[in-house]
N, C-alpha and C positions, 0 to 999 in steps of 0.2 A: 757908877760901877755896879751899884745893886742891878740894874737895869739888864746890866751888861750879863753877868752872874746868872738871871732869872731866864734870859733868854737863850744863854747858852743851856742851859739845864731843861729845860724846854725841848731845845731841838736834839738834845743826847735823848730824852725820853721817847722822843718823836723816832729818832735813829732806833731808838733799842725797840722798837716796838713795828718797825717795819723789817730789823732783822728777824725777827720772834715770826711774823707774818713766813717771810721766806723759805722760813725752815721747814716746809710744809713736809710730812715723807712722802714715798712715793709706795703706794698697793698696785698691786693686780690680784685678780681672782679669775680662777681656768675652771670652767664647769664642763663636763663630761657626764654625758647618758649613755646608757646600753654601748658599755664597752665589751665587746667580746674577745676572750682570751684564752689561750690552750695550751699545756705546756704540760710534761712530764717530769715525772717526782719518784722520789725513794721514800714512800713513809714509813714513819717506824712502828706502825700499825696494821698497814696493808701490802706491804712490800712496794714492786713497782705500780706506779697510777696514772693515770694522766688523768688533770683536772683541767677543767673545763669555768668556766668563769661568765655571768654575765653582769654587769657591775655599773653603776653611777660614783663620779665620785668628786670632790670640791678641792681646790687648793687655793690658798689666801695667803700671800707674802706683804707683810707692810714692813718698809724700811725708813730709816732716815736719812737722807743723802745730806744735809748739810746743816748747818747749824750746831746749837751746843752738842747734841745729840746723834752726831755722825755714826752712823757704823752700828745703832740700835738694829735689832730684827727681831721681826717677830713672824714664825710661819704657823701655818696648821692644814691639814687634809684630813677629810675625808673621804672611806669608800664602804661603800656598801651592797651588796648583792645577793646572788643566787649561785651555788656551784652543782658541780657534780661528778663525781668522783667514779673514776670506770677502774676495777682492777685489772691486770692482767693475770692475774689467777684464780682461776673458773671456780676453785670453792669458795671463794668468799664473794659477798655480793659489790653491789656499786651504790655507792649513796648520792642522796643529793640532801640540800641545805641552804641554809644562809649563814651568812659571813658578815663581819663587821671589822672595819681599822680605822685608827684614828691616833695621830702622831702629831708633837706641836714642838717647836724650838723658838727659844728664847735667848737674845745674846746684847751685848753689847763690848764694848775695848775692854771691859774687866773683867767678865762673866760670862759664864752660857748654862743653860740647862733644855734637857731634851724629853720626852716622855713617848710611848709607844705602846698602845694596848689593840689586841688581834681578837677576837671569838669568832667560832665559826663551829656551826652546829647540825649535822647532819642525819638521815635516816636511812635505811636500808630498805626497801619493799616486804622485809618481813617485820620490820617494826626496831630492826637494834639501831641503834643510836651510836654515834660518834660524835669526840668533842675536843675541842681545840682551844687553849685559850694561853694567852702570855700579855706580860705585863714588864714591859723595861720602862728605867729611868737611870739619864748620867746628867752629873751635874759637875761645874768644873768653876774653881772661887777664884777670886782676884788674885789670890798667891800660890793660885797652878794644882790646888790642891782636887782631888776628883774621885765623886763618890758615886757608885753606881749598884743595881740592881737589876737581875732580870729573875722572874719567875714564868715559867711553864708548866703545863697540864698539859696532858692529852688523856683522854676515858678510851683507851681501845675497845674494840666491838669485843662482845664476849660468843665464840662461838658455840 
């Protein structure tokens, strides 16, 4: 009977340790260089603009599709660049700059939390400066409850 006992407890271990093996998650990661992108804006600095964009940028999803662990996520991107900013109102100038973003979520069946930070920092050809920067985070707990912040900056150009 001991025999019997020792061997079944044996191949539960053996079982529990090949489902453990299984549960592997599943990643991917998408790299992008020299993205170019154009699109027009209402800033609340420069009125209308269009910005101009040329950018690298990383994204990373690792999930767990099965085991204890179903339904975990974990993501994150980055991007980072070069812009430059044309107004459409001839008194004020055009700048150019770099930029930086980086945002990450985190979740599982009980949980999630997210984070989201921007800067982006520019010059004018006479030397003014523009500045861009925000900073969010939501987070939401196992009993639905959800806490969030967002702070922003902008330093408009001083004419």
């Amino acid at each position: 009977m001991r025999r019997v006992i020792a061997v079944s407890a044996v191949c539960l271990a053996v079982l529990g340790l090949s489902t453990t093996a299984l549960a592997k998650p599943m990643t991917d990661t998408v790299v992008r260089k020299n993205v170019v992108e154009s699109f027009s804006e209402v800033d609340p600095c420069l009125g209308p603009i269009t910005i101009n964009l040329v950018y690298n940028d990383v994204f990373h999803i690792t999930e767990q599709v099965s085991g204890p662990n179903t339904g975990t996520i974990h993501v994150t991107f980055t991007q980072a660049g070069s812009f430059f900013i044309e107004t459409e109102d001839p008194s004020l100038s055009d700048f150019s700059g770099h930029f930086a973003v980086w945002g990450g979520f985190n979740g599982n069946r009980q949980n999630a939390s997210e984070t989201f930070t921007f800067n982006a920092v520019g010059k004018a050809p006479d030397g003014t400066r523009i500045r861009f920067h925000a900073i969010a985070h939501v987070n939401v707990s196992a009993s639905g409850i959800e806490n969030s912040f967002l702070f922003e900056s902008i330093d408009c150009p001083v004419g």
